[in-house]
C-alpha positions as CSV (number, residue, x, y, z in Angstrom):
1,X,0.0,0.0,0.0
2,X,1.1,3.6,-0.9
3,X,1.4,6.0,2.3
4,X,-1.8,7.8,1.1
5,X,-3.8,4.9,0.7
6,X,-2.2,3.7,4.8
7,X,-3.3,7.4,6.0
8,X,-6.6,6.9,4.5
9,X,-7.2,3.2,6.1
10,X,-5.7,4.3,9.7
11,X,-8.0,7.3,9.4
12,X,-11.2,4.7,9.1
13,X,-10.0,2.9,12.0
14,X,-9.6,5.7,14.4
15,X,-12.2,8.3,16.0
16,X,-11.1,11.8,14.8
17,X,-9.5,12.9,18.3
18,X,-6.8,10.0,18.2
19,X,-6.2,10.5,14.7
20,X,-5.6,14.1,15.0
21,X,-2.9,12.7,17.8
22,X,-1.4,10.5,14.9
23,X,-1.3,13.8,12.5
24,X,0.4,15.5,15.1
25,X,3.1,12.1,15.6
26,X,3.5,12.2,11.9
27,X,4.3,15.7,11.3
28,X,6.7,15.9,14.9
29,X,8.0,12.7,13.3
30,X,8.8,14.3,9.9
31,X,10.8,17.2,11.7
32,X,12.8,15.3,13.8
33,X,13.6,12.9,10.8
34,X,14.8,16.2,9.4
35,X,16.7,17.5,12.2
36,X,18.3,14.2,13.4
37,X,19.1,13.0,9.9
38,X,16.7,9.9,9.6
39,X,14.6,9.1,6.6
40,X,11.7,10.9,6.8
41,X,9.4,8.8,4.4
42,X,10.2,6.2,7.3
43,X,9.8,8.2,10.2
44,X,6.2,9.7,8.8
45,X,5.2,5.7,7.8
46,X,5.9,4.7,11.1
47,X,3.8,7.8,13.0
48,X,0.7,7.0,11.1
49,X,1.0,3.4,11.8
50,X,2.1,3.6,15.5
51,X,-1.5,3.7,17.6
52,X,-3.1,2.1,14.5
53,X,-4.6,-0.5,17.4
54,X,-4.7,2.3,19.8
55,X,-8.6,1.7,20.1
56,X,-8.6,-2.3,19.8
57,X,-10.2,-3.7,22.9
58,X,-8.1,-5.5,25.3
59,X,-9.7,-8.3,25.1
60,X,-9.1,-8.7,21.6
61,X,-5.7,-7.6,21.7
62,X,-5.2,-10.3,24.6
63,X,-6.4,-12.9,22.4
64,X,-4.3,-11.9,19.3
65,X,-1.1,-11.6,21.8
66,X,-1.8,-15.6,22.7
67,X,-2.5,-16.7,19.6
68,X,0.1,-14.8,17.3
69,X,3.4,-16.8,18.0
70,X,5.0,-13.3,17.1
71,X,3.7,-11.4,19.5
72,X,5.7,-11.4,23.2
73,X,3.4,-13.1,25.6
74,X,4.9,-11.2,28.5
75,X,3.5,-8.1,27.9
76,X,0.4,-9.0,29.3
77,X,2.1,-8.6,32.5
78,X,2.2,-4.8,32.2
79,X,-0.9,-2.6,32.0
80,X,-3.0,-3.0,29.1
81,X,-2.1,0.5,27.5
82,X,1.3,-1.1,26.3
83,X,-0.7,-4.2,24.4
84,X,-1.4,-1.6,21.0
85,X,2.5,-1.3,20.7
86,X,3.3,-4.8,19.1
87,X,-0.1,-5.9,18.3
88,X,-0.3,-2.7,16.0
89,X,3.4,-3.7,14.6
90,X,1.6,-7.0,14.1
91,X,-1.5,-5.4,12.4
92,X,1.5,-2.4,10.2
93,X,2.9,-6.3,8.8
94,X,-0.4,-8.3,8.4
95,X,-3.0,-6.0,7.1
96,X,-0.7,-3.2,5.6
97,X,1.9,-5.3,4.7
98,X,5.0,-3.2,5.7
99,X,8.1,-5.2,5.6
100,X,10.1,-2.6,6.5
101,X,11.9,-4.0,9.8
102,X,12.9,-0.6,11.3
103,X,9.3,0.9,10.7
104,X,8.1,-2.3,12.5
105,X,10.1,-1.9,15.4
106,X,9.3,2.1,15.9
107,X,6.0,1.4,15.8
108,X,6.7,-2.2,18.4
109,X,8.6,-0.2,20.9
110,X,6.9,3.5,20.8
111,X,5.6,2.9,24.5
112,X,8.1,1.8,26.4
113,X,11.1,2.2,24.5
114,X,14.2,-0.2,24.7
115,X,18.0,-0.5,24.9
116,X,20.0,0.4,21.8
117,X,17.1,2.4,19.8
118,X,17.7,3.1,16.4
119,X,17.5,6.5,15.4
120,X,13.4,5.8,13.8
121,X,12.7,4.0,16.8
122,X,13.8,7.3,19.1
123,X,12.1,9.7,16.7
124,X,8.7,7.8,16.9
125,X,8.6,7.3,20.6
126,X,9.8,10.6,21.3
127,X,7.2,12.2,18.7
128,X,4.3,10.6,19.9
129,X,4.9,12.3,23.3
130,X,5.8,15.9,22.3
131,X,3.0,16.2,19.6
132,X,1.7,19.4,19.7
133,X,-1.6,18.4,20.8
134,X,-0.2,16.8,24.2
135,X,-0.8,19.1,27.1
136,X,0.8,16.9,29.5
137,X,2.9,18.7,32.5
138,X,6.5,19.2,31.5
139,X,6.1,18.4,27.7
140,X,7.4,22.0,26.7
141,X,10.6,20.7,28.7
142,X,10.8,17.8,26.2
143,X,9.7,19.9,23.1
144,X,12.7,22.6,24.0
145,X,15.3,19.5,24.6
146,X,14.1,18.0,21.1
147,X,15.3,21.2,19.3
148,X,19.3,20.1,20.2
149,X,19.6,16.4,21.7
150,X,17.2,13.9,21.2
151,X,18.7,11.3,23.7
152,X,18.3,14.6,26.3
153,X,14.8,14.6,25.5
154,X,14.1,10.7,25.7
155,X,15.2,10.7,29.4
156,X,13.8,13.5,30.2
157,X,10.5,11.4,28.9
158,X,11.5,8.2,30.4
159,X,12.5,10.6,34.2
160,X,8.6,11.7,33.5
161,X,7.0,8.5,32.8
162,X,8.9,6.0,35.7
163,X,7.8,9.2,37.8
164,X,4.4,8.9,36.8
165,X,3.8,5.0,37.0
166,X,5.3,5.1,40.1
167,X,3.1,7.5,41.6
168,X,0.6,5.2,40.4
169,X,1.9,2.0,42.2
170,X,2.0,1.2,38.3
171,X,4.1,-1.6,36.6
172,X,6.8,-0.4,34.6
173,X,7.8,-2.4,31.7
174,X,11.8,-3.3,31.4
175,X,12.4,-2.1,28.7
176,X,11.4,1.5,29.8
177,X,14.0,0.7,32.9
178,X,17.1,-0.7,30.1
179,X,16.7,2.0,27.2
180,X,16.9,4.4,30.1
181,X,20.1,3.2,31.8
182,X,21.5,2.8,28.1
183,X,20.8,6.2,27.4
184,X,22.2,7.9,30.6
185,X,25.4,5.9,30.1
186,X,26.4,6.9,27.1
């Protein structure tokens, strides 16, 4: 499928508030591409596909997890807001048919993150936090840190999300602990 014709379908499948959050990932996505020095065909791919199970129900996306040998049983450990992550790189491969490994992965990891990121897979999680349309408290900390140093930014996100879960007395996923130690000791 041509990116139009992906837009178009994603669009379908999402109510109009989460896909203006997805127009917002692409175009954040596009800029940072830009900046960084990563493809930015990719990078935009990857933003319109990464919540494209955003709105799935969990019970569904349960079921898919246990059936699809693909798909990592052990995130259904972890709060049911991280399940859309690989079930909607599972949905980018089997319904769009993107091949592309690294678009698969940004989309796989845009939640929690993960040691050694690719630049794509940085760009995507990073994006889909600082979208303009996020109001969350601190973002225009991240958005100022995304104009110089994108790995500045990403902990700053990861410092604000650990926070957050564990004011919660919320899981947090592993990989959200590793890509954060990887990035600090660099």
């Amino acid at each position: 499928m041509e990116y139009e014709e992906i837009l178009e379908a994603v669009k379908e499948r999402l109510p109009a508030q989460r896909f203006t959050h997805v127009l917002g990932v692409v175009e954040t996505a596009r800029i940072l591409a830009v900046r960084f020095g990563a493809d930015a065909d990719e990078a935009m791919l990857a933003a319109v596909l990464h919540d494209v199970a955003k709105v799935e129900p969990a019970d569904q996306m349960k079921q898919m997890i246990l059936r699809e040998v693909d798909l990592p049983k052990d995130i259904l450990r972890f709060h049911s807001e991280l399940w859309h992550a690989p079930v909607g790189a599972f949905i980018a491969q089997h319904t769009f048919g993107i091949t592309n490994p690294f678009v698969l992965d940004a989309v796989r990891f845009h939640t929690t993150g993960r040691m050694n990121m690719t630049l794509l897979e940085k760009i995507i999680f990073l994006a889909d936090y600082i979208e303009p349309n996020r109001t969350t408290p601190g973002v225009a900390d991240c958005r100022e840190l995304a104009e110089s140093d994108i790995n500045a930014a990403i902990i700053l996100v990861y410092k604000r999300t650990v926070a957050y879960l564990l004011s919660k007395n919320a899981t947090i996923h592993p990989d959200t602990i590793y890509g954060y130690n990887d990035l600090v000791s660099q």
